[in-house]
N, C-alpha and C positions, 0 to 999 in steps of 0.2 A: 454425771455432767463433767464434761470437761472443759478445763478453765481457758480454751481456746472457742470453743461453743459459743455460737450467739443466743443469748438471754434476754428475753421482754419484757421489763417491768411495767405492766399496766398500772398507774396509780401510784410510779413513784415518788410522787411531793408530798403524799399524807404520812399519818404517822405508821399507817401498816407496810407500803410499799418502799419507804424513805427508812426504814428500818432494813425489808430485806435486800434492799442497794448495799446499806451500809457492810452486811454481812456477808454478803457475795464479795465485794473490794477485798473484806480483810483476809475473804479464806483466799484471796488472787484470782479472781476470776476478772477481765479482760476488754471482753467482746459484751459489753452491756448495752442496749438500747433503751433508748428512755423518750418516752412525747410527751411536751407541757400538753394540757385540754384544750390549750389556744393552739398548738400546731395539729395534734390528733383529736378532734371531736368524736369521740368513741361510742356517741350516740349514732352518730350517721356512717350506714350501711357501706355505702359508697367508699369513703374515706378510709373505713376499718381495711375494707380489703383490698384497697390501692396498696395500703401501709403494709402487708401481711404479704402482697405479691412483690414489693418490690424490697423488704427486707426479708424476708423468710426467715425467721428465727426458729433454732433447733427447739429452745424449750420457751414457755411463759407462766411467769405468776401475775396472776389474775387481779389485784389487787385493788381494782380502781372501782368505786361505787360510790354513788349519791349515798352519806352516812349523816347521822343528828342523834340527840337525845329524842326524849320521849316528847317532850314539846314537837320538838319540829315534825318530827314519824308522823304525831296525830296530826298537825295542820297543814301540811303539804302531803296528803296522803297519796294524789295523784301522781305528783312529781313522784314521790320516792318506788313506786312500782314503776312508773313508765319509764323513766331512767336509768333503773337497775335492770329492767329484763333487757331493754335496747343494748346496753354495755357489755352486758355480758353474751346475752344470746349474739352480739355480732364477733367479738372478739372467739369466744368457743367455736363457730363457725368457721372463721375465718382460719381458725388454729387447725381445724380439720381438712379445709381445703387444700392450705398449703402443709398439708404433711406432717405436722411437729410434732415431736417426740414424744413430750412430756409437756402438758399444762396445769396448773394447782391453780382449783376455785377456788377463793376464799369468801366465807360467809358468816357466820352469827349464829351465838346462843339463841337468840330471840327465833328460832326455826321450830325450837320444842315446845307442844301445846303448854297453855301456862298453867296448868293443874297437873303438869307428870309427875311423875313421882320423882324422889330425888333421893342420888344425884343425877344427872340427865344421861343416859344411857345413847350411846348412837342410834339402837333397834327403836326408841320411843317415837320417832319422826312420823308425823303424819297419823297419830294414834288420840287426838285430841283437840279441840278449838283450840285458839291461838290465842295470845294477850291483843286485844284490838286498836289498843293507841299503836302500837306498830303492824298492825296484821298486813299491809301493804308489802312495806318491807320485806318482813317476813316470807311474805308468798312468795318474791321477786326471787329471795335466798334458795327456798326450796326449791323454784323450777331449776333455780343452777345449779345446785345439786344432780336432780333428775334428767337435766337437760345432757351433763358428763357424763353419768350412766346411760342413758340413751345412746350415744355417738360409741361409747365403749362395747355398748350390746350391738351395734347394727352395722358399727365399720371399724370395730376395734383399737379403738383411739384410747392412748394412756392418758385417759383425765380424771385427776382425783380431786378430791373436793374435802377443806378441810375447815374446822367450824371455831371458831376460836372464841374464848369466854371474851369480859368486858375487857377491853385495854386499856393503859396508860403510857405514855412515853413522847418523847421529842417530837414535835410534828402535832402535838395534839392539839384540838378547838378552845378556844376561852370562852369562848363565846356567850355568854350566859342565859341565851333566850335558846341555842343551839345548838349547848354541847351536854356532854355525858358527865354522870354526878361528880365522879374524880377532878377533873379539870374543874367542875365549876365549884366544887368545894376550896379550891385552890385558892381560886380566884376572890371568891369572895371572902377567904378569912385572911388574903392579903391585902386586901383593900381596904376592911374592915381593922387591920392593926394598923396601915399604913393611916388611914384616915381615927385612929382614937376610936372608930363607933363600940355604941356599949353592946349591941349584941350582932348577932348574924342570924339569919332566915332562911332556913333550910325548907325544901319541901317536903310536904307527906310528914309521916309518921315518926319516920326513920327505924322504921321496924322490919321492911323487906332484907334480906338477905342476900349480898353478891360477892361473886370473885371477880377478883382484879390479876389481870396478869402482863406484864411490862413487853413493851411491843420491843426490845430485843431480846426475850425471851419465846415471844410468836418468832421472830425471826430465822432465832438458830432449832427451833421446833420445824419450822418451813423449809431450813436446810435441810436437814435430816429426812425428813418426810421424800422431800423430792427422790432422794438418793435410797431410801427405802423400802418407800410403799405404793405399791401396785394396786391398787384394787378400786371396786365401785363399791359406793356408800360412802361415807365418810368420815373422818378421824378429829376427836374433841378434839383443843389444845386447852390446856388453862393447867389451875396449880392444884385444883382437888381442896382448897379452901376456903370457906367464906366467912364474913363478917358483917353484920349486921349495918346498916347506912348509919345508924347514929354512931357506932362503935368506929366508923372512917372518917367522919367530922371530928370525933373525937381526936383521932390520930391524928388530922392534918391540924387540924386546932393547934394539938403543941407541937409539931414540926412546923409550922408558921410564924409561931409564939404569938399568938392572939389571946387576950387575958378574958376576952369579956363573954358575956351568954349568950348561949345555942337557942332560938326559937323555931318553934313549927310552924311551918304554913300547911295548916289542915284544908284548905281548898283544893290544894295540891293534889293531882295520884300518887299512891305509891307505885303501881306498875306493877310487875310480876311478886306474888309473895317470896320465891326464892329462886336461883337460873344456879344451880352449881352442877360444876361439868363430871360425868363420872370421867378418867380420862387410864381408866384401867388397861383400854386397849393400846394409848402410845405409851405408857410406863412399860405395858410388855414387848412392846417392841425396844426398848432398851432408852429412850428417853427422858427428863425429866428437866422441871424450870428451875432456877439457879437464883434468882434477882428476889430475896425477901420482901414483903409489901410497904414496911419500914424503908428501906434501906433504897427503894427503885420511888417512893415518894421523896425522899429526901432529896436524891437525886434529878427528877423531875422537879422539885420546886426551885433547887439552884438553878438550872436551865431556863426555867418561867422567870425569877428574878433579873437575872443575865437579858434573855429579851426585852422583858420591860422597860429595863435602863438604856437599851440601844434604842427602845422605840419611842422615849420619851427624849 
């Protein structure tokens, strides 16, 4: 890519897209285009490829998708397939139409059956039922996956597709009925010290197993990738380690400094028993993540603090 090159960030106000904005700026790159959802509806067909014919961009990262924790996955099961294959299957299309260079899908752990073996290997795709509170999702992932191999087999279009572990970082949801355990662990043991409560309620077990990887660590992962890698199938990102849910309550517990007790809500699912990424194939490509799980929570809770205070 050249820092003169027009670049599409689909999805840049969440925290995947709005991370590789950030990183594109610092390495000087230029020629960025960017659509709020209220100017580009990236569901409608029409729209996408008004937008695609009359900026033609050389490259695009994919980055934009209806995304939730496990609550929302399971209860809007509809939305989250028909809004992710629309998004994408128009956007990938449109990306083929007009010519472009280079497009990177981005997708989810939650694509590998939830009994594979572990750690999750690229070849394991499509080898095994799915986890069903997101299987929607999920399925929406895979076609964009297959959907970039498709267009690369039949019109030779450079489209790679790349799967990233659970994330955390700037941009992320608080939302507690709708977002992912990290964020709402956050949330809840700051409210819980800000308010004195004597304990916090966690779901499940806290016995499932995940990796956490800091969305400017996807970012400069996604740099790299673009400038690297050529091929169909696609490429883990995350850090190769996990930690057990109650062992990250724990953590954010005393990076919060909330004194008081951890309770389960056994009503709860726990969700997949462990999602850890093998990520053997981009370490051999010469890559690796930087941002400690310590050190990118600490980080991450000054910035949720900072908000708070602007938004109160």
């Amino acid at each position: 890519m050249n820092k003169s090159e027009k670049i599409y960030i689909a999805g840049h106000r969440g925290m995947v897209g709005s991370a590789i904005l950030r990183k594109l700026k610092a390495e000087g790159f230029n020629n960025i285009i960017v659509r709020t959802s209220s100017e580009l509806d990236l569901r409608n067909q029409q729209a996408v490829n008004d937008f695609f014919a009359a900026e033609n961009p050389d490259y695009v990262f994919l980055a934009a998708a209806k995304v939730g924790g496990i609550q929302a996955n399971n209860v809007y099961r509809a939305d989250f397939i028909y809004e992710n294959m629309m998004i994408q299957s128009n956007v990938i299309h449109a990306a083929y139409v007009q010519k472009v260079k280079k497009l990177m899908f981005l997708g989810s752990s939650c694509i590998y059956p939830k009994l594979a073996p572990q750690p999750l290997k690229e070849e394991y795709l499509l080898t095994g039922l799915l986890e069903s509170t997101n299987e929607p999702y999920a399925i929406a992932k895979i076609a964009g996956i297959k959907m970039c191999d498709a267009y690369r087999a039949q019109y030779g279009c450079n489209f790679i597709s790349v799967m990233p572990t659970n994330l955390y970082g700037p941009n992320d949801n608080y939302d507690l009925t709708n977002s992912h355990v990290l964020p709402a662990l956050l949330r809840k043991f700051h409210e819980a010290r800000i308010n004195n409560a004597p304990e916090v309620m966690m779901w499940g077990t806290g016995s499932p197993r995940r990796e956490f990887l800091h969305a400017d660590d996807l970012a400069a992962a996604c740099y790299f990738l673009m400038q690297n890698y050529n091929e169909e199938g696609l490429v883990n990102v995350g850090t190769g380690e996990d930690v057990t849910i109650k062992e990250l309550a724990l953590l954010v517990k005393e990076i919060v400094g909330f004194k008081g007790e951890i309770k389960h809500d056994l009503s709860k699912p726990d969700g997949t028993p462990r999602k850890l990424m093998d990520v053997g194939k981009l370490h051999n490509m010469g890559w690796k993540h930087t941002i400690g799980l310590r050190e990118g929570i600490e980080k991450v809770y000054k910035e949720f603090v900072k908000t708070e205070a602007v938004a109160q």
